[in-house]
Each structure stands twice: as C-alpha cells, then as structure tokens.
C-alpha positions, 0 to 999 in steps of 0.5 A: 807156807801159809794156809791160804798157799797150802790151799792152793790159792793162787797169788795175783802174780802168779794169775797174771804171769800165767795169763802171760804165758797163756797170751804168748802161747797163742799169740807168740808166734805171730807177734813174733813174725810182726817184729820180724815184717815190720822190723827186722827185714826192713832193715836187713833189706835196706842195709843189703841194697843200699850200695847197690840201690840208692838210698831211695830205692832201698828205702822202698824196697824195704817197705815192702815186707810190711805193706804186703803183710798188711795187704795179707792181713786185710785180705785173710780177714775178709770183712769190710767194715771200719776197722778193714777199710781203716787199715786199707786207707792206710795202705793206700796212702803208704803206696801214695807217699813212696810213690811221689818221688823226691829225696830220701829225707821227703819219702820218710817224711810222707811215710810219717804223715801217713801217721798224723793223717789217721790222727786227723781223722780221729780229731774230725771225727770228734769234731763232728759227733761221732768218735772213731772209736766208737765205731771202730769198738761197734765194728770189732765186736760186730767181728765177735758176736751180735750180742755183743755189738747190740750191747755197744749200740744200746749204749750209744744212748748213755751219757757217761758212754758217749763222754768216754768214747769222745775222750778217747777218740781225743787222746788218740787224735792228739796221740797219733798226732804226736807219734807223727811229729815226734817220727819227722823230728827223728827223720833229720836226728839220725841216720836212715838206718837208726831211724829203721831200727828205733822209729817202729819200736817208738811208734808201736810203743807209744801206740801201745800205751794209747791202748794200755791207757784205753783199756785202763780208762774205759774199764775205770768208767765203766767201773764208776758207772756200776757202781753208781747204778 
C-alpha cells in the first residue's frame, strides 16, 4: 500500500462512488417511486385493463398514475414561478390530448407532441432574447436562497453568460424536439405495450444527457471564464 493510502487519502473513485451512495441514500426512495409512477403501473394498468377497456381507455386510464403524480408534485412545492407553471402547462396540456378523442394510434401521438411543444417553446424563447433556461436557473435558485438568485441575475449583464445560456436554451429546443420525433416514429414501430415499457426510459434517457451535457458545458464555461479573469 502506498504512502498516499496509508495516509488516508481517498481515491477519485472512491470520492465519487461515495457521493453516489450519499446520492441514493437521500434520494433513492424517491426515485424509486418515480420509476414505479411513471413506469412500471403504467403498464401493469394498461396490461390488466386491456381485454376489459379498449385499447383507448386502458391507455388513459394507465396515464393516471403519472399525471396525479405531477399534479401532487406541483401541489407540495407550492410555489408559482417558471419552473411550477412549466410543469402545470405540461399537465394541462396531458389532460388536453387524452381528452381529444380519436384512435389509439393519435392519443399516443398527442401524448408526445406534448413533448415538442415544451421544445418550441425553448426555440421561441431563444428566438426572441430571452432563453428558458435562464429563467428557469433564476427561478430555481430564487428556490434555494436569494444570494444566490442575485448572483445569476448580476450575471445577466456578462457577455460569455448570456452566450452560454442562449446555447443551452438551443440544444434542449432541438433536443426535446428530437425526443418527440424519435417517440412518434416509435408509436407505429411497436406494440402499444413495448412502446410502455421502452418510450419513458428512452425520453427520461435522452433527457438525462441533455442535463449531463448542461452541467458538463456550463461548468466548462465557467470554468474558461475564471481563468481568463
């Protein structure tokens, strides 16, 4: 064993498998209870009420776990601002598409474009100046303390800032945009129950590299403007 070990100091594996372990530790449980809400009854509903219900009506019915989860979620964090009304607007434009009526087939087609509306969104909001997810990073650390929501507002004025927020608003309007168009081709490769079991792992997936990426590049920019400074 080398001196360094014997010291005590701890590896960079080990520092990051103990984060990890910290991480489930305090967040296992819930993220457990999103894969099983958002997932796993979804499909055990729609496979149990298929022969009884239609196609159509299991396929709402299994929507429900999710859509009273979100409704739950947005109800416990109690705050209005753009993260909360993000998450409402994609509520109520769930309900919107199972409630238009129409073949299997349309009601998951709607389901998705749910999707590449909040894309648009993004991609307009870029288009005008003012990126979402500088909005959406204002109002999350508005969440945590004021300190640091005046830290992000002050650097509003900075020019290699506002470059990387516009970047990133980008990347997830042309991502979420993907995400949709990839989901709708699915809707007509497969069955209605592998497309449960593979279309929310593959859009929590990609949308979990968006936010690898996001922290990858904005951490980098960061990074490049200490030490220019």
């Amino acid at each position: 064993m080398s001196s360094a070990w014997s010291r005590g100091v701890v590896s960079p594996m080990e520092s990051k498998r103990t984060m990890a372990i910290a991480w489930l530790r305090a967040n296992g449980l819930k993220a457990g209870a999103e894969v099983a809400v958002n997932f796993l009854l979804p499909f055990l509903i729609y496979s149990y009420f298929r022969a009884g219900l239609g196609d159509v009506r299991a396929l709402m019915l299994s929507s429900a776990p999710p859509t009273l989860w979100s409704v739950w979620e947005f109800i416990r964090l109690r705050k209005v601002d753009a993260l909360s009304v993000l998450v409402l607007a994609g509520i109520v434009l769930s309900l919107l598409a199972f409630a238009g009526g129409g073949g299997v087939k349309a009601l998951q087609m709607r389901e998705n474009l749910v999707l590449g509306l909040v894309g648009l969104v993004f991609l307009g909001s870029a288009a005008i100046g003012r990126p979402l997810i500088y909005t959406l990073a204002r109002a999350a650390t508005r969440r945590q303390s004021a300190d640091k929501a005046a830290f992000i507002e002050a650097l509003s004025e900075d020019a290699r800032f506002r470059r990387t927020m516009m970047t990133t608003t980008l990347v997830w309007g042309f991502g979420l945009a993907a995400i949709c168009a990839g989901c709708c081709v699915l809707v007509y490769a497969v069955s209605i129950k592998l497309y449960l079991l593979i279309n929310g792992p593959i859009s929590y997936g990609a949308m979990g590299l968006l936010t690898l990426w996001t922290y990858w590049y904005v951490r980098r920019s960061a990074l490049a403007k200490i030490s220019k400074t």
